[in-house]
Structure formats: structure tokens, C-alpha cells
N, C-alpha and C positions, 0 to 999 in steps of 0.2 A: 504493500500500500504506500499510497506517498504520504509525507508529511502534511499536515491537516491547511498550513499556510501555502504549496503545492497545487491540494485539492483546491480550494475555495479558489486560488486562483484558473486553476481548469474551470472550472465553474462560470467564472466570470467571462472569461472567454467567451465559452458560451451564450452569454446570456448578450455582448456585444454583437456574436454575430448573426441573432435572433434580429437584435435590432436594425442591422445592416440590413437583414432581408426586409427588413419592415420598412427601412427607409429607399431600400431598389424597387418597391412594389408600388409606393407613391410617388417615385419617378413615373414610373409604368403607368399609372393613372394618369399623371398629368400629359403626358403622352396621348392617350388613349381620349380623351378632351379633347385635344386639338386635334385629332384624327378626327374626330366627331364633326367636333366646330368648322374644320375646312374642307371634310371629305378627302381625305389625305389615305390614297392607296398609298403610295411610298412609307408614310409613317406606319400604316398599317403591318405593312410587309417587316418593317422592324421591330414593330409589338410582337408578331410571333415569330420571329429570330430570335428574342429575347428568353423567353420562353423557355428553351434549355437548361438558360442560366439559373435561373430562380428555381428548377427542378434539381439540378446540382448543388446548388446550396442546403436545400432542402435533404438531400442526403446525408448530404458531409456532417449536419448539424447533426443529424437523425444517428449518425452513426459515431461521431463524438458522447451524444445523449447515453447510447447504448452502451460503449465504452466505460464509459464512468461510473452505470450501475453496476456493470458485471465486476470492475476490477472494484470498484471501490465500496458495495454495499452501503449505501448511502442513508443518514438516518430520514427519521420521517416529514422533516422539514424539506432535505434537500429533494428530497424523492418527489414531491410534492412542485417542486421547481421544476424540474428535468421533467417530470410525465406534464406540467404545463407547458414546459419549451413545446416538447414533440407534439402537442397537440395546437399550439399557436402556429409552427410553422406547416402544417397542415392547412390552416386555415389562411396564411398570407399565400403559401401556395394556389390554393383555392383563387383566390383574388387575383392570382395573376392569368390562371388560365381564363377565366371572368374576362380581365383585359383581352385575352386572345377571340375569348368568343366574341365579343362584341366589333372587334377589328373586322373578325368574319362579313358581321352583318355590315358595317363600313364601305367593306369594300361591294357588297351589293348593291347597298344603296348607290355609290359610284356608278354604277352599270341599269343604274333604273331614271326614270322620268323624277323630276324634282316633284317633294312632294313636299308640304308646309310641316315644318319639325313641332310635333306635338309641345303646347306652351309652357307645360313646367319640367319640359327634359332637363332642358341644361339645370335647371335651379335641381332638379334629382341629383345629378354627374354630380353638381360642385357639394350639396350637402352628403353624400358619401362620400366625400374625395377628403371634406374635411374631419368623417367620421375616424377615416383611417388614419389624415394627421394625428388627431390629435390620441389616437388610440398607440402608434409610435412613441409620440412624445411624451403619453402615462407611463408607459413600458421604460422607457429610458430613465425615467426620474421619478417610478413609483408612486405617482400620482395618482390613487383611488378615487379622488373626487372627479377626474378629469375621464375615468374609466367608470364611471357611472353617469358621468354626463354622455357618455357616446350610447351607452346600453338605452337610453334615455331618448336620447335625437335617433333611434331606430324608426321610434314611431311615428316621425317624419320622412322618413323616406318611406314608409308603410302610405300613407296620406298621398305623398305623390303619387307611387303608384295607380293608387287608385283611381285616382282622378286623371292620369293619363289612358289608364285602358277605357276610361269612360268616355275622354273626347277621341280615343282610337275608336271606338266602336260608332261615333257620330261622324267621327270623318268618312268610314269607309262607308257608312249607308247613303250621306252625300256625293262621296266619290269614289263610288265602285271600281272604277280602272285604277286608281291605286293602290286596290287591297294589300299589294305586295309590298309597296315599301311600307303600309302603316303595319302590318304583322313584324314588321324588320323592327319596325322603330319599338314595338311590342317589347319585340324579344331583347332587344335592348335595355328597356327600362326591368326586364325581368331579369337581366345577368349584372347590373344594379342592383339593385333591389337583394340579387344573393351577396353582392361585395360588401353589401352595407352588414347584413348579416353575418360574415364572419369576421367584419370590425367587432360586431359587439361579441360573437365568440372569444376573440382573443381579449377584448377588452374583462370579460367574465374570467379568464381564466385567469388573470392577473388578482382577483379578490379569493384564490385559492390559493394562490400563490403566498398571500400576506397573510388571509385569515383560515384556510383549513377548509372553505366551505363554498360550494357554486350558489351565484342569484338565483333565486325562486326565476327570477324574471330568463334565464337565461334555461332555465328548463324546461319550464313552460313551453317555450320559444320553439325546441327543438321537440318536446313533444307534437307539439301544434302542426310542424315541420313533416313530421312523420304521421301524420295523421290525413295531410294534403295528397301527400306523395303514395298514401297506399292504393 
């Protein structure tokens, strides 16, 4: 085993390059925006080049994570850190393939009839873009208040939603010839909608991390989740 000052600093390590991935993935978004905002195949095309990268991270993390329980037996504090990392960088993972699926639809919309961008998209994009800031920037400086304020502004990107599939469903009964891109702009606001979600997943698994215990609010969530999906 190593020495305990050794350990903690593997540890930290860790928990640095959690946060690296957290801050390449809000790169990735703000990316993922202006591909939006300009209809940008090229950026498109390098939102999912990117895409490897954030998957090799996601490993190396996963398999440092793994590393450290097997050698070091870690008590029940630490253990409770490392099974949060791996389960956080799961979820920034998530978000970034999020950004790749939506480049997808991007790039169709490029290849279709201009169609009038549903009114509260972009204000969707940028309140989970700042879901994920500021859920990074709890994570870096243990800021609990700051990860229940995101757990919190979910239910505003819940509220967009809704009101986008509502004027998608008015738009395309007005204008039938562009079912296509308004199903796109759909699916769009529904790979949002999942990014915002595992902001507050990792935002949640940061009050395990400090207090031993998941938000009611983030179970629920994932029950309700599994309840949609069956």
C-alpha cells in the first residue's frame, strides 16, 4: 500500500481530472451552440471528432478509479468519492455524446428548407449550458449550494421543453412541409433536455460525496426516468 499522504494525493489526481473532463465537455457545448446558432456542418464535423476524446478520458479515469480500490481498499469515505467519480464521468460522458447527437440533427437541418427555430430553443441551449457551468464549478470548489441550485434550474429546462414540443406541434399543423426539420428541432431540444439531466446527476452525486446520502429529488428523477422509458 502507499503511504496515506501518497494515497490522498492519487486521489486528488483524480478528482482534477474529473474536473478537466467536466470543463472539455463545456467546451463541447459551447461548440455545439454555435453549430446551432450558424448551422455550422464544419463545427459539426468536429463535435464528433471530439468525441473519442472524452471517451478516453472516461476510461483512463475509470481505470485509475478501479486501480485504487483494488490496491488500496479504501475506507468508507473514500469509496464513496471514487464510486461518485465513476459514476459522474459516466454522466459528463453522456453529455458529450448528447453534443454529438445533436451535431447529427445540425447537420440535417443544413441539408433541409429553412424552417423558423422554435422561440425558446436557444434560451433551452444556454440554461443547460449554464446548468453544466456551474455544476463544474461546484465540483471544483465543493460548493453544495451551487449543486443544488442546478438540481433546482432542472425544472426549467423541464418548462422549456414543454413549451417547445407545444409550438412544434402548432408549427407543423401550420406547416406541414416542414415536419422534418421541426421533428429535428424536436429531437434536439430532447438531447437537451437529457444534458440538463445528467448536470443534475452529477450535481446529486456530489451531496454523496460530502454527506453519505442521494437527493430524494434526484431519485425520484431517475425513477420517473425509468418509468417513461419502459
Amino acid at each position: 500500500m502507499k503511504t496515506r499522504s501518497a494515497y490522498l494525493e492519487e486521489l486528488q489526481k483524480i478528482n482534477s481530472r474529473v474536473n478537466q473532463m467536466g470543463s472539455e465537455a463545456k467546451l463541447q457545448i459551447d461548440k455545439t451552440i454555435m453549430a446551432f446558432d450558424t448551422i455550422s456542418v464544419p463545427l459539426c464535423n468536429e463535435i464528433l471528432k471530439w468525441d473519442d476524446h472524452i471517451d478516453r478520458m472516461e476510461e483512463d479515469i475509470e481505470q485509475a478509479c478501479i486501480n485504487i480500490v483494488v490496491r488500496e481498499a479504501p475506507v468508507a469515505s473514500d469509496w464513496r468519492r471514487i464510486a461518485s467519480f465513476m459514476r459522474m464521468i459516466s454522466d459528463i460522458e453522456r453529455i458529450a455524446d448528447n453534443c454529438c447527437d445533436i451535431a447529427e440533427y445540425i447537420k440535417k437541418l443544413a441539408g433541409e428548407d429553412e424552417a423558423e427555430v422554435p422561440e425558446h430553443l436557444g434560451d433551452m441551449f444556454r440554461t443547460m449550458r449554464q446548468m453544466v457551468n456551474d455544476t463544474v464549478d461546484a465540483f471544483d470548489t465543493g460548493d453544495l449550494d451551487k449543486a443544488n441550485a442546478v438540481i433546482d434550474a432542472d425544472e426549467t429546462v423541464d418548462g422549456y421543453f414543454i413549451r417547445i414540443r407545444e409550438e412544434i406541434e402548432d408549427e407543423i399543423r401550420k406547416s406541414p412541409a416542414k415536419v422534418a426539420q421541426y421533428l429535428d428541432y424536436f429531437m434536439i431540444s430532447k438531447y437537451i433536455e437529457r444534458m440538463a439531466d445528467h448536470s443534475t446527476s452529477v450535481a446529486s452525486w456530489m451531496t454523496f460525496i460530502v454527506k453519505g446520502d442521494l437527493k430524494m429529488y434526484f431519485t425520484d428523477r431517475y425513477h420517473k426516468a425509468g418509468e417513461e422509458n419502459a
